[in-house]
N, C-alpha and C positions, 0 to 999 in steps of 0.2 A: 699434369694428373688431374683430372675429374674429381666431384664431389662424390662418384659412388667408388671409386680408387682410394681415395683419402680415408673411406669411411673405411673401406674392408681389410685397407694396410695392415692393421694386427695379426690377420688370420689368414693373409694372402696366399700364404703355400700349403696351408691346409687343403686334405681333400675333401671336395665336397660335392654329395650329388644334386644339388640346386641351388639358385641364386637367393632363395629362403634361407636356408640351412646355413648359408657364409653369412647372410645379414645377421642371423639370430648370434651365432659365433660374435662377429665383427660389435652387436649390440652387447656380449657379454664383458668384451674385451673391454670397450669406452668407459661402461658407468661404473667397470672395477677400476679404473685407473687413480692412482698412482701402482697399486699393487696388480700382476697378474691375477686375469681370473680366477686359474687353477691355485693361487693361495687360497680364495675360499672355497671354490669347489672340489678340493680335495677334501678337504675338513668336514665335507658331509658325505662325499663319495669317493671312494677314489677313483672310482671309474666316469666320473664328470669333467672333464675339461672343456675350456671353451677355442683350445687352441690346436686340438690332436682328438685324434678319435682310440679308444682306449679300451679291452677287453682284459679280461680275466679266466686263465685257464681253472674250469672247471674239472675237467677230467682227461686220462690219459689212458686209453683203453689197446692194450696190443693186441696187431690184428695176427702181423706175422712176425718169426723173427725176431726179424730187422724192420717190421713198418708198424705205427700206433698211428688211431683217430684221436685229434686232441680237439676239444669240445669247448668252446668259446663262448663265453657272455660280454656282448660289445657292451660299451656305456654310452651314453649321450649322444646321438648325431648318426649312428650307423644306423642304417636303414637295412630291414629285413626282406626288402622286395629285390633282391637281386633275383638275375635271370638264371637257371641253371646249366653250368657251364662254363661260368666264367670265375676267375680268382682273384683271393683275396692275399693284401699282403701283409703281412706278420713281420712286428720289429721287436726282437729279445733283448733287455741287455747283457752283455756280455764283457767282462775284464774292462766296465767302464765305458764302453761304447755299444750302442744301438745298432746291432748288427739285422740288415734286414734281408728276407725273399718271400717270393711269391709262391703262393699254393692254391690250386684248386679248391672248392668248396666244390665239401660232400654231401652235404646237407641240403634239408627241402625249404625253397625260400617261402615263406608262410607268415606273415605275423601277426596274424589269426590264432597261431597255436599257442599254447600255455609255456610253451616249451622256449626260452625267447634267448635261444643259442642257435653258435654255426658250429663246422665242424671240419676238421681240414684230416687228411688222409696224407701221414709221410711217412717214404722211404727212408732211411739213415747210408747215408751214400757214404764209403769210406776214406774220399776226400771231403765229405760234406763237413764243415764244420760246426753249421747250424743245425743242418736236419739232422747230425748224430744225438746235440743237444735235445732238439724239441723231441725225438724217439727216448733218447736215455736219459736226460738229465733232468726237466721239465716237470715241477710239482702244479698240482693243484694250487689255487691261488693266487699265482703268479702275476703278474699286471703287465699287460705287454701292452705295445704301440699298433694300432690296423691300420690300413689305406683301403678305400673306399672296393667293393668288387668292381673288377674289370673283366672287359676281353669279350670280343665278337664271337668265340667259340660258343654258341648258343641255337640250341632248337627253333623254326621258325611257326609263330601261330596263324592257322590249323598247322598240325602236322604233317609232313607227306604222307602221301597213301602207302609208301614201303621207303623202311629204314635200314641201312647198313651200318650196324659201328662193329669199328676194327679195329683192337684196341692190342696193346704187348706190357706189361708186366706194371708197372703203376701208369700207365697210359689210361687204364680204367677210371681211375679215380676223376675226372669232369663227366664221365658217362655214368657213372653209378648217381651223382646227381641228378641227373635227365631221366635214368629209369626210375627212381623212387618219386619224381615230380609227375612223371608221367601216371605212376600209380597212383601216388595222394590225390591226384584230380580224375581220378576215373578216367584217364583216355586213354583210345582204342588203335592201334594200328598196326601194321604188318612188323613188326620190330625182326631182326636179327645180329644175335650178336656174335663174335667171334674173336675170341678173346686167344693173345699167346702169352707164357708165363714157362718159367723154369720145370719147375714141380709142383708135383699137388700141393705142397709145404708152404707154395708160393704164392698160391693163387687168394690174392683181394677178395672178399664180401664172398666166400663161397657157399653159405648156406642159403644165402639173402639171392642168389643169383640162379641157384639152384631151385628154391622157394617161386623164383619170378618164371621160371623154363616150366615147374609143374603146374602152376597156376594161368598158363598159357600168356604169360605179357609176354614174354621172350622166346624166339629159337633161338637157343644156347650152344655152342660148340667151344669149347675150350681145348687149344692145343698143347700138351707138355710139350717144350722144344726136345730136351734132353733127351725125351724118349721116342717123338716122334718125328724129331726136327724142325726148323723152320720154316716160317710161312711163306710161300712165295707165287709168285704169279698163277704158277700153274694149280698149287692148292687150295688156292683163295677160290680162282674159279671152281675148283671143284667142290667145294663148301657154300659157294652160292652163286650158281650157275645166273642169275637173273645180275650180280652184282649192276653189273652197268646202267641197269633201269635204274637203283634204289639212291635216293638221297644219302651219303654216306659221311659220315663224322669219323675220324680217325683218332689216335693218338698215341705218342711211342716215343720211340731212339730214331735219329735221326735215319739211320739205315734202312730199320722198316720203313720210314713215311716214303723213301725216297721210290722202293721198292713200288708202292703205292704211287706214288705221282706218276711214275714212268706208264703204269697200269691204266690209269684212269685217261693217263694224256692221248696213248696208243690208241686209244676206242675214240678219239673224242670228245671223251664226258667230263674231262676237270672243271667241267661249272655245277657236275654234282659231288666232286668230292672238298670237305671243308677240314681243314688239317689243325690241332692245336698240338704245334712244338713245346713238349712239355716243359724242358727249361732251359740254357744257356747253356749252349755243349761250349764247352769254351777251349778255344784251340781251334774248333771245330771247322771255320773259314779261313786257318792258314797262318793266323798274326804270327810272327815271328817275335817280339819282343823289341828291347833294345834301350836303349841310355836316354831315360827322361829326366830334361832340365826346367828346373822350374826358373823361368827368368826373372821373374824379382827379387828373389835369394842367391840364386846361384847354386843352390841345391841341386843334388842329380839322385839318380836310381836309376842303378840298373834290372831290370826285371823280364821276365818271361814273357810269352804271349795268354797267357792266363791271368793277368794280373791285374786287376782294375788300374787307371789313374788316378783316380780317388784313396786306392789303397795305397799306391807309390809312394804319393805323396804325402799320406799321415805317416808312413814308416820312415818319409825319409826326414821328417821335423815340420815339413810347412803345413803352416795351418790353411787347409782346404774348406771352399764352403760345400756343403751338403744336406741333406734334406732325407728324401726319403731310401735313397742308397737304392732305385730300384726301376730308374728309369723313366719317372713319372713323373715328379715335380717341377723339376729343368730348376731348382737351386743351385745346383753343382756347375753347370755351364761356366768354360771359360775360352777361351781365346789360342787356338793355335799358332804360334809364332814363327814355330819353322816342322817341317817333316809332315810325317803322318800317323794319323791313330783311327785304329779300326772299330765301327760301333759292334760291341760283340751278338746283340742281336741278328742285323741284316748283313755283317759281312761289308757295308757301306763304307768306303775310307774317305778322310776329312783331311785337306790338306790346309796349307796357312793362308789365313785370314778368316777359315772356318768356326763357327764356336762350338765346342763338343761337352757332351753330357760324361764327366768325367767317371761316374758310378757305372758306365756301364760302354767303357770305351776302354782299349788295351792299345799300346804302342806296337806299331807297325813300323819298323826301325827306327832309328833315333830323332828325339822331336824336342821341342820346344814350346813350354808353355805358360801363356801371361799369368803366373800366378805365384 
């Protein structure tokens, strides 16, 4: 290990968007030692750590329903210049443990403004455990854990000269960021947007979106499914006959995107369509489940193809290492012994001798693993 390894060890799995930002962390760690930083930078803030990046729900505003914008004030180390489009990830605790997911940022990245919050847009899914909480349960106040924003899903500068986004029911929620940045900085382009959603009951940011169609940033077309059915090849084109030519951003259930791929590929053009899979259909690539052993205990679980390894294994007694429960850090990596586990992102399966990210990997029939 290196002298810049040695130095930064404290703060290693934190995220961080520069080699600045870990030094300065890594500097706060050393000259507090014997005690954690966060003993005394709690004592002045609680939103200052030098080991985690740390926010406070400001406000909890329902949009629909079932969906609330929850309004964040980061502490210490988050940077306000993320790109719009990409997400951020949020850790609540929960019965004792840090249960974390990722969400789009709704909010305009500025930190210029006085305003010096983000702002996340969730659904309450009713398997969702989390998103029921951060919709229903979620006070003002609150202190939760962030991870740095991510995700390539982002507008490119200049803009193209015509834009397509294609959006179904919270699929909106990275694009409502890109039309309000697009508005904060004055620019101009061919935008269209074509949005599908349940009911009128249903529909995300509808005054704001409504607002952006009269004020000419947007061609706005919103489909009720219920009443006018779903979007499909043939009425896309007919809702924007040019589609093919336009830079297009998408985002949805996997079904629509698929709908879409097929569209774009048929022409050609999938170097102009850019896809953000809103989150972890899980099941969704096939896993089947099956009987995980953990080999150093002897410990097993039997579990579903929904089921993280990371979770298996806190449910079944062994102490698992982890980090940020989200796919990012690579804390959780262990060692497959025998069988196979499927990463639930890409549907990619890991056989033995592979090392797998256990927070976001599911058993693909019965396995073995060094831990």
């Amino acid at each position: 290990m290196g002298w810049r390894e040695r130095f930064e060890e404290p703060v290693v799995d934190v995220a961080a968007r520069s080699r600045g930002a870990r030094w300065a962390r890594a500097a706060f760690a050393r000259i507090t030692t014997p005690l954690l930083p966060d003993d005394y930078l709690s004592l002045a803030n609680p939103l200052w750590s030098a080991r985690e990046l740390r926010g406070r729900i400001e406000s909890v505003i329902r949009e629909t329903e079932d969906t609330a914008t929850i309004r964040i004030r980061p502490g210490w180390g988050f940077s306000l210049e993320y790109n719009p489009g990409q997400y951020v990830g949020i850790g609540v605790l929960m019965d004792g443990r840090w249960t974390w997911r990722s969400y789009s940022l709704t909010s305009v990245p500025d930190s210029s403004v006085a305003d010096k919050t983000i702002a996340i847009t969730v659904k309450a899914m009713p398997e969702g455990f989390l998103s029921s909480h951060l919709v229903n349960g979620l006070t003002p106040g609150t202190v939760v854990r962030l991870a740095a924003p991510r995700g390539e899903f982002v507008l490119p500068d200049p803009l193209p000269t015509s834009i397509l986004f294609v959006t179904a029911g919270s699929g909106i929620t990275p694009i409502i960021s890109m039309l309000r940045t697009i508005r904060h900085r004055k620019q101009h382009t061919d935008i269209r947007v074509v949005h599908s959603t349940p009911t009128e009951s249903d529909l995300l940011f509808a005054d704001e979106l409504a607002e952006m169609a009269e004020d000419g940033l947007i061609d706005l077309h919103v489909q009720y499914t219920r009443s006018a059915g779903k979007l499909d090849a043939q009425s896309l084109g007919a809702l924007c006959p040019d589609w093919a030519e336009r830079q297009t951003w998408a985002c949805g259930p996997s079904g629509f995107l698929g709908v879409l791929d097929e569209m774009w590929a048929g022409a050609g053009r999938s170097d102009h369509l850019h896809i953000e899979r809103f989150a972890l259909e899980r099941g969704a690539v096939g896993a089947q489940g099956g009987t995980i052993t953990f080999g150093r205990t002897g410990k097993t679980a039997t579990v579903d193809g929904a089921t993280s390894v990371l979770d298996a294994g806190e449910d079944a007694g062994v102490l698992m290492p982890f980090g940020c429960r989200m796919g990012i850090c690579q804390s959780c990596v262990v060692m497959v012994e025998k069988g196979c586990v499927r990463d639930l992102r890409s549907g990619v399966e890991h056989v033995e001798g592979e090392r797998v990210q256990t927070c976001i990997s599911v058993a693909a029939g019965d396995c073995t693993l060094d831990v």
